[in-house]
Rosetta silent file (secondary structure, phi, psi, omega in degrees, C-alpha in Angstrom):
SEQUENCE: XXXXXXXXXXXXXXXXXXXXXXXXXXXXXXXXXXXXXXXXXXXXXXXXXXXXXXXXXXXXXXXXXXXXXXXXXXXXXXXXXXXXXXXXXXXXXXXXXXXXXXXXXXXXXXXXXXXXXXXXXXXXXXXXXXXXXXXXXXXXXXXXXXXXXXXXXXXXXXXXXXXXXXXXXXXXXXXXXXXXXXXXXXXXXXXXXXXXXXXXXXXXXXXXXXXXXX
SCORE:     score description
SCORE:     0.000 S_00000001
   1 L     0.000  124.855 -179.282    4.058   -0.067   30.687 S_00000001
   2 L   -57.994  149.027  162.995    3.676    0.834   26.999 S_00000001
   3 L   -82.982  160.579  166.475    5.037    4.320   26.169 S_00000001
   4 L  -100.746  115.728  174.643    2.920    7.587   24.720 S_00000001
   5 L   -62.491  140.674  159.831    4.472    9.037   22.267 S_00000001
   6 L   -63.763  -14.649  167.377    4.952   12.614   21.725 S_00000001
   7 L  -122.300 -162.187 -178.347    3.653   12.325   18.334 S_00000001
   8 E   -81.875  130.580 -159.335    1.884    9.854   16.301 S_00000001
   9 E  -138.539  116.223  166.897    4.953    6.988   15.943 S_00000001
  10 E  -112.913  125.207  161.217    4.784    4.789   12.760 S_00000001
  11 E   -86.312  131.265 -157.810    6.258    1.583   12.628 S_00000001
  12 E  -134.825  148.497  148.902    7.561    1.287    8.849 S_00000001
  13 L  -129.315  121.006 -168.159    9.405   -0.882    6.738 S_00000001
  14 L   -39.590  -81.546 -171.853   10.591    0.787    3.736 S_00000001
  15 L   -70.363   -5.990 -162.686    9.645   -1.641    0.559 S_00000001
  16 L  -101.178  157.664 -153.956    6.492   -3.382    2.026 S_00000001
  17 H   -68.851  -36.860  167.911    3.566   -2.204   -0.174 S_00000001
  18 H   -65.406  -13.822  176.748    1.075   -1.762    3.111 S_00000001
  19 H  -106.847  -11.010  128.901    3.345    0.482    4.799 S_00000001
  20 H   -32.031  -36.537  164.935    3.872    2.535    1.664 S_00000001
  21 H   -74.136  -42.643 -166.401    0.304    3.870    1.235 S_00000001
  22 H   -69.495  -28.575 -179.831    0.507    4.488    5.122 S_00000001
  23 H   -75.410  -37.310  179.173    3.454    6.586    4.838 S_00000001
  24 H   -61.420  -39.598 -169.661    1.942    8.526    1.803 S_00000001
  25 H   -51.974  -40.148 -171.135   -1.337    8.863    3.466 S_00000001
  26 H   -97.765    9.219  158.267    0.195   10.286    6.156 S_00000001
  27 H   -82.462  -56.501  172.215    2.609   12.543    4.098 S_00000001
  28 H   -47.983  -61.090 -170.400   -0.512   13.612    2.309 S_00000001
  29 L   -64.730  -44.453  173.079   -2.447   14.839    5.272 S_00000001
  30 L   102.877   20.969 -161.542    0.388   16.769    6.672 S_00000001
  31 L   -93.568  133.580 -177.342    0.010   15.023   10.196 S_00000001
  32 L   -89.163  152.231  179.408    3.396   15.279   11.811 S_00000001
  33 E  -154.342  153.113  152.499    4.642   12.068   13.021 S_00000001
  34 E  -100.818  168.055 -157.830    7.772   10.099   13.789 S_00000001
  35 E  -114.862  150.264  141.744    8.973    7.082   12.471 S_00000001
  36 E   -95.413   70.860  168.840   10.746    3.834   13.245 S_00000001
  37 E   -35.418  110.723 -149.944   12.154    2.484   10.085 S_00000001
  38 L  -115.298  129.702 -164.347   11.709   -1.468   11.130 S_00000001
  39 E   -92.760  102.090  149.687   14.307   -4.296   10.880 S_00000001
  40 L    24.913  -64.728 -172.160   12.295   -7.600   10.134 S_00000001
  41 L   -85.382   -2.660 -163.652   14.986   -9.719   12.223 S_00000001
  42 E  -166.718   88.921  140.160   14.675   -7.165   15.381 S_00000001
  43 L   -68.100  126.379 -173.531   11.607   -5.933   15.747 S_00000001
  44 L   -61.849  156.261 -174.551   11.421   -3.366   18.307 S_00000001
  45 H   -61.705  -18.802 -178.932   10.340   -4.192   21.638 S_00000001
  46 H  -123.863   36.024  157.807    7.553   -1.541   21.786 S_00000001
  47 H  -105.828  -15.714  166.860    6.020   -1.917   18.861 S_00000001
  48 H   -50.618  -21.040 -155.613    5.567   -5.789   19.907 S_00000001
  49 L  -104.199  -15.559 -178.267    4.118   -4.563   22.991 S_00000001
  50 L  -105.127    8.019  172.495    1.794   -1.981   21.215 S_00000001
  51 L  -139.060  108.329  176.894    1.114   -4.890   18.123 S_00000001
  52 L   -75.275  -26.305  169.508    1.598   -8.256   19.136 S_00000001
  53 L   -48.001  -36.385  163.940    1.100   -9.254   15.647 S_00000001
  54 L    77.461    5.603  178.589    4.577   -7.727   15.017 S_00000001
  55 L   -77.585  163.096  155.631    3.378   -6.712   11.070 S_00000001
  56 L  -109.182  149.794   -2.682    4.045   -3.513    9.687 S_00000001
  57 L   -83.370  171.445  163.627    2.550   -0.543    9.853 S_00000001
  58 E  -135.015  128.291  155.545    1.596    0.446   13.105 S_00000001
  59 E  -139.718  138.246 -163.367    0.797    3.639   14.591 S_00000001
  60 E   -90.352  126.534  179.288    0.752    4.664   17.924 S_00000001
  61 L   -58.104  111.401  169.387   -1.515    7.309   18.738 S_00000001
  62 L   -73.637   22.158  173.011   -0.917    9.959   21.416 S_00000001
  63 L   -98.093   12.935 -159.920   -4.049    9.066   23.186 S_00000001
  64 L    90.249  -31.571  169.140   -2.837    5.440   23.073 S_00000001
  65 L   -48.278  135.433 -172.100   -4.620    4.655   20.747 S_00000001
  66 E  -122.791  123.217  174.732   -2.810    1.988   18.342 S_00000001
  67 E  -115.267  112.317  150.386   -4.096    1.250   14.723 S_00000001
  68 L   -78.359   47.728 -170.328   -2.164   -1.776   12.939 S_00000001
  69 L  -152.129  107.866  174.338   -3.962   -1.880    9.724 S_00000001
  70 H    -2.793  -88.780 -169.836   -3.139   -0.033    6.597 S_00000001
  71 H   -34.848  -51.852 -170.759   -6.220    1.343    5.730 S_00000001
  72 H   -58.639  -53.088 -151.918   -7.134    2.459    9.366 S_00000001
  73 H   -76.784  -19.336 -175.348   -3.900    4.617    9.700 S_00000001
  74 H   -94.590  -44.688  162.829   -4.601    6.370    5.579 S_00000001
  75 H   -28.409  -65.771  167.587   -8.570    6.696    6.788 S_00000001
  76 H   -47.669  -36.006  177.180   -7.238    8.312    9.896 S_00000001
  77 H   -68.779  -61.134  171.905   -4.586   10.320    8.432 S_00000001
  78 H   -54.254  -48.283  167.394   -6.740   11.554    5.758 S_00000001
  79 L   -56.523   -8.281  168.776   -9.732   12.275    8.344 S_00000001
  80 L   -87.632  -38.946 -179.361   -7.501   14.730   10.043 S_00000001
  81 L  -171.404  137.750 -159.094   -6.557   16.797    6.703 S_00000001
  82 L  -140.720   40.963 -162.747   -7.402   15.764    3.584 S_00000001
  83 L   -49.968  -82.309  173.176   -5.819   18.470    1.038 S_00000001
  84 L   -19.463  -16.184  175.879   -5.686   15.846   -1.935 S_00000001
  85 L    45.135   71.957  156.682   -9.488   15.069   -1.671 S_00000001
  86 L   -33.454  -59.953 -173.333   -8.686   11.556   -1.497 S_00000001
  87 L  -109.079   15.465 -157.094  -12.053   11.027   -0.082 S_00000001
  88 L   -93.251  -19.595  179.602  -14.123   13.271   -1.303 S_00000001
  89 L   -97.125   29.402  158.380  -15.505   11.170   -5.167 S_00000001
  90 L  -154.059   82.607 -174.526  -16.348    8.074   -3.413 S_00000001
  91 L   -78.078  -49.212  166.311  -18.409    9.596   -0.758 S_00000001
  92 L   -48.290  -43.836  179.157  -20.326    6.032   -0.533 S_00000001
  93 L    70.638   25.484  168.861  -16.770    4.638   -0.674 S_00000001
  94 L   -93.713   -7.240  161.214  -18.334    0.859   -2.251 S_00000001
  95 L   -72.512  -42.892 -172.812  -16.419    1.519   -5.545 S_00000001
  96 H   -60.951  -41.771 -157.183  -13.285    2.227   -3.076 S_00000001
  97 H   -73.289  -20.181  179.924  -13.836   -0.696   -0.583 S_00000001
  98 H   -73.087  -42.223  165.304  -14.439   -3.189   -3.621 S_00000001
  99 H   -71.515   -9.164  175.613  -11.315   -2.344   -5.316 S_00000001
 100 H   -83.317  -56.791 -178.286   -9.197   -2.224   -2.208 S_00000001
 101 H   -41.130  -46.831  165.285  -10.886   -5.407   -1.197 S_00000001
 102 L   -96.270  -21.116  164.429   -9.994   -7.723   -3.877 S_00000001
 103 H   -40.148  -97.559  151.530   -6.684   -5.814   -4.456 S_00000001
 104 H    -9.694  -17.075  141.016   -6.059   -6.839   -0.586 S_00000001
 105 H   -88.161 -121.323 -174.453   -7.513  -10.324   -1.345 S_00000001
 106 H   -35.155  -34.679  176.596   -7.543  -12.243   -4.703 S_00000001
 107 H   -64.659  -48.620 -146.762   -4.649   -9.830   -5.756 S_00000001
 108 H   -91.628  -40.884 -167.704   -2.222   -9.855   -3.236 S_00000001
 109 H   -52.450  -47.811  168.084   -3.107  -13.777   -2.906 S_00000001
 110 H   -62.212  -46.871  142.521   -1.677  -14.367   -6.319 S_00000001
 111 H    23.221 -110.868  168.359    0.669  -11.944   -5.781 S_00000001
 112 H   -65.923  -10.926  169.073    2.562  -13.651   -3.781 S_00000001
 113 H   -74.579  -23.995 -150.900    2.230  -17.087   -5.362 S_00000001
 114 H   -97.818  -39.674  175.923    3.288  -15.815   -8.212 S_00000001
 115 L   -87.045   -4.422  178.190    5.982  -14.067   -6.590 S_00000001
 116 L  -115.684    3.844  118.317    7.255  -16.261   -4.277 S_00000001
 117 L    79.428  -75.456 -167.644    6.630  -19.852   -6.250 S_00000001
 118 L   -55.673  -62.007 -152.983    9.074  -21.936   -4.207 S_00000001
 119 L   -35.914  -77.615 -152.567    7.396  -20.953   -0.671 S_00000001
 120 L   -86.320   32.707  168.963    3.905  -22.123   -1.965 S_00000001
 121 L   -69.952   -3.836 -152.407    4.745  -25.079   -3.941 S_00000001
 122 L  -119.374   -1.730 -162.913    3.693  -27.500   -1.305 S_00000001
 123 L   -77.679  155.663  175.254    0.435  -25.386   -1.156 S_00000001
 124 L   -70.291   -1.945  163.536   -2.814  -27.267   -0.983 S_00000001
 125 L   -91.338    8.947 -174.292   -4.162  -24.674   -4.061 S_00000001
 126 L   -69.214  144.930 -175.437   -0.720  -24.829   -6.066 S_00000001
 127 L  -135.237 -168.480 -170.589   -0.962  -23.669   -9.673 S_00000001
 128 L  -109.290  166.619  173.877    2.354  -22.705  -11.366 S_00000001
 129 H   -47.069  -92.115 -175.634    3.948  -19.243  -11.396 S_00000001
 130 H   -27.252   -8.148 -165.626    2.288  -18.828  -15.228 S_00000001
 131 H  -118.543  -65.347  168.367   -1.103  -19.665  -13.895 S_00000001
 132 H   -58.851  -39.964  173.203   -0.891  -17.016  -10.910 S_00000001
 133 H   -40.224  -82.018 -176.990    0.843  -14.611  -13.212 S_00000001
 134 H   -24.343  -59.399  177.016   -2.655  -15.162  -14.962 S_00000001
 135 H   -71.461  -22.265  145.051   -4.699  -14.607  -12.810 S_00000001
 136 H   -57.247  -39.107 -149.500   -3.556  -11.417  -11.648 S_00000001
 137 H   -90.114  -30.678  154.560   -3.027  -10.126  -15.123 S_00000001
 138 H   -59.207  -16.603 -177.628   -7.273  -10.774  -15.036 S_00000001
 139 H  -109.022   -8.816 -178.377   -8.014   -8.476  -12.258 S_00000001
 140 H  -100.009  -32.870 -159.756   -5.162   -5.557  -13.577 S_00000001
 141 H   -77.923   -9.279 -178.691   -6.463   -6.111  -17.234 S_00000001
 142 H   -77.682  -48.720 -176.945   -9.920   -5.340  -15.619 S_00000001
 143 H   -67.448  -34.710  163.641   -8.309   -1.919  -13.818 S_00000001
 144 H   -51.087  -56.236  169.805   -6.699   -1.002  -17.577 S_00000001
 145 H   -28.798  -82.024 -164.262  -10.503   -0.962  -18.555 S_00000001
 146 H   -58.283  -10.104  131.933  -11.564    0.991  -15.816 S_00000001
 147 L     3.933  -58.302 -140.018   -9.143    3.552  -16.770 S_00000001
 148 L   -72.696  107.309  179.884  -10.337    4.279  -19.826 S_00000001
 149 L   114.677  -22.232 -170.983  -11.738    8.281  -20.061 S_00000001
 150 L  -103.337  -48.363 -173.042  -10.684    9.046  -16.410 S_00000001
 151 L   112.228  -53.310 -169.281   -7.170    8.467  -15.905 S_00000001
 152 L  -123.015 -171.011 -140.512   -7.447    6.975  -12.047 S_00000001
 153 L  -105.833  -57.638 -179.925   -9.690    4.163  -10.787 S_00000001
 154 L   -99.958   -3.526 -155.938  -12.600    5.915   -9.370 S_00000001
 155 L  -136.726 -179.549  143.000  -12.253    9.631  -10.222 S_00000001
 156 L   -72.471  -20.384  178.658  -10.227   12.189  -12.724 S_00000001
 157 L  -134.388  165.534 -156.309   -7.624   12.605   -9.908 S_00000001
 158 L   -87.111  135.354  171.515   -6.204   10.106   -7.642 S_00000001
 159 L  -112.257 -166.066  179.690   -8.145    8.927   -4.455 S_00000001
 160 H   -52.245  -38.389 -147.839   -7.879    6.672   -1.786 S_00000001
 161 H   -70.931  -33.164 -155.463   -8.748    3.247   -4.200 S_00000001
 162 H   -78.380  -76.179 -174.868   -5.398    4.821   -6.288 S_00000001
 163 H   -42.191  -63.711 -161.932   -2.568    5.399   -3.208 S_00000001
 164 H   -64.405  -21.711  179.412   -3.615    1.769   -1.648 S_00000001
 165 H   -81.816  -23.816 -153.634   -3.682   -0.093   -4.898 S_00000001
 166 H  -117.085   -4.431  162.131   -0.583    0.769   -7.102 S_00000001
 167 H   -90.114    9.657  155.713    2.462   -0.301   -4.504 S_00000001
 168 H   -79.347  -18.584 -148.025    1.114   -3.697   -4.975 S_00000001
 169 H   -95.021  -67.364  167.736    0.816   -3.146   -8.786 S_00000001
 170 H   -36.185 -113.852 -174.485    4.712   -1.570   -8.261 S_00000001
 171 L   -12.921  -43.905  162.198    5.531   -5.093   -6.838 S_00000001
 172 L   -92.329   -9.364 -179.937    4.477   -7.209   -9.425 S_00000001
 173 L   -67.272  -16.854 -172.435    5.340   -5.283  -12.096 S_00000001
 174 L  -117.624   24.218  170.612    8.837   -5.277  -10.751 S_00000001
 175 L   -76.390  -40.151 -123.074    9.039   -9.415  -10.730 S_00000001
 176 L  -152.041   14.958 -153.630    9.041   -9.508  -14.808 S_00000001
 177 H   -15.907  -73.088 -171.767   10.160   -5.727  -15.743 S_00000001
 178 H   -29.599  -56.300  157.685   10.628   -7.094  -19.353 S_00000001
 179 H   -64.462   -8.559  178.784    7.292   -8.743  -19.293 S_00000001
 180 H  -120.049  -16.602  145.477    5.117   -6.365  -17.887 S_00000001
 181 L   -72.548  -18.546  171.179    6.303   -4.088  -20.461 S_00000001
 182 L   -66.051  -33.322 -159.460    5.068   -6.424  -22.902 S_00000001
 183 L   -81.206  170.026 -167.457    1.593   -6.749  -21.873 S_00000001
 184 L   -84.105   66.600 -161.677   -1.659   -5.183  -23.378 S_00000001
 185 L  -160.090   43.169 -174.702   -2.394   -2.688  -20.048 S_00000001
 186 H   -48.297  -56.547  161.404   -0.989    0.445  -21.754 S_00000001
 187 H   -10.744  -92.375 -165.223   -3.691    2.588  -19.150 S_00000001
 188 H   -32.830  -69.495 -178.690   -3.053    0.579  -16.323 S_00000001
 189 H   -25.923  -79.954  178.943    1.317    0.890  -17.476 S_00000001
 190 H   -21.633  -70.611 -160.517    0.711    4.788  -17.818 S_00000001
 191 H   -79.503  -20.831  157.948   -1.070    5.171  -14.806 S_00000001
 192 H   -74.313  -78.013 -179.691    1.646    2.977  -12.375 S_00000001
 193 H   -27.025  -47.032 -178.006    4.502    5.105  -14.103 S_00000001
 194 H   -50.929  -65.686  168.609    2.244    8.627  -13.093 S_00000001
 195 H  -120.818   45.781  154.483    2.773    7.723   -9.757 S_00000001
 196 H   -85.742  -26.632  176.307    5.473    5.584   -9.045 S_00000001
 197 H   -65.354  -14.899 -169.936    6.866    9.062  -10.667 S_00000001
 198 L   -69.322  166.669 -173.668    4.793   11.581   -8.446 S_00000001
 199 H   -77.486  -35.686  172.981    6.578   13.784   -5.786 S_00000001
 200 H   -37.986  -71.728 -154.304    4.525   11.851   -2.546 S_00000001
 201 H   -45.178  -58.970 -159.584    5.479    8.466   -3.886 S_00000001
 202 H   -55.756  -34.918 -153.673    9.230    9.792   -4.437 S_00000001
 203 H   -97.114  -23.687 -179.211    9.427   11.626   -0.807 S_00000001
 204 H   -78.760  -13.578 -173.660    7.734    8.315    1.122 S_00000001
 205 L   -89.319  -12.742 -172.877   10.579    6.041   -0.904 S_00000001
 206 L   -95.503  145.455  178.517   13.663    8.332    0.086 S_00000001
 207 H   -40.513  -60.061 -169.179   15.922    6.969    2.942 S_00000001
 208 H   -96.714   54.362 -177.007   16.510   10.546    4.438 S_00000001
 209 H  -131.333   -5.700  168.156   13.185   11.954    4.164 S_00000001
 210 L  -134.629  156.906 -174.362   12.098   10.892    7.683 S_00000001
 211 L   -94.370  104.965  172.727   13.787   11.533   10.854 S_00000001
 212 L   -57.728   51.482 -155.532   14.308    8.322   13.086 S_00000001
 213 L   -53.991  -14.494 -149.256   13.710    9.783   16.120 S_00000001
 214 L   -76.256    0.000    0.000   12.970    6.543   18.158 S_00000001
């Protein structure tokens, strides 16, 4: 029999970039919850049993409900209390879902090609490191654009498209330091530095800033 939690119980792993927005989102909102801080090699047994998928995040609901999908748990979180007005300048939300969407696609695909090389050398798609490196550096030199007069991707202040987008940004940016200071994406630079620097980002990244109650 699955357990109920007494609170909302997020399964976390510290560095990966989807369970970073879920921890801010839910930092943001002010929804109290407890955490499991998740070892890779030992996943616990009942978050297998309430995600079979075994990914991080997860969070268990105390109606049972369980949402294993980024997005759903910072939609949810944010739909409870939403002090940051996250959601409130993309009321349509098709500027948000397009930029999450290929962020979460095309982005992440390259990503990971680019950052992980050896894995997908055997892939039936292989291009070289320099060639995914490219092609990401076409969809962030596109986001440097969109920048330009506003500050943040869809608004003057950071929304949803902004939290879910930039620990992926944080990740490649921190393949190449040297090199990603080089490139022509001052905006884009500026605007990863605001908040990998912000007090959220800093309180979902510290070790002792959640209790592991589990």
């Amino acid at each position: 029999m699955r357990m109920i939690p007494p609170l909302p119980r997020l399964y976390s792993f510290r560095r990966c970039p989807y369970a970073m927005r879920a921890r801010m989102a839910l930092l943001a909102s002010g929804v109290p919850f407890g955490l499991t801080e998740v070892s890779l090699k030992a996943k616990p047994p009942a978050m297998l049993a309430a995600s079979p998928k075994g990914t991080v995040p997860v969070l268990v609901l105390q109606d049972g409900r369980v949402l294993d999908e980024s997005l759903d748990i910072m939609r949810w979180a944010l739909a409870q209390h939403d002090p940051e007005h996250w959601l409130v300048d993309d009321r349509e939300g098709s500027e948000t879902r397009a930029l999450i969407a290929r962020n979460d696609g095309p982005f992440k695909h390259h990503l990971d090609r680019y950052k992980y090389a050896n894995r997908y050398s055997a892939s039936a798609d292989a291009m070289s490191a320099e060639d995914r490196r490219a092609a990401a550096m076409a969809i962030l030199t596109d986001l440097d654009t969109r920048l330009t007069g506003r500050g943040n991707l869809v608004s003057k202040h950071p929304t949803l498209a902004d939290i879910a987008i930039f620990p992926f940004i944080r990740q490649f940016s921190r393949h190449d330091a040297d090199w990603w200071a080089s490139q022509p994406v001052p905006r884009l630079q500026q605007w990863l530095d605001r908040n990998l620097s912000s007090p959220l980002f800093k309180m979902a990244m510290r070790k002792d800033a959640f209790v592991d109650d589990s």
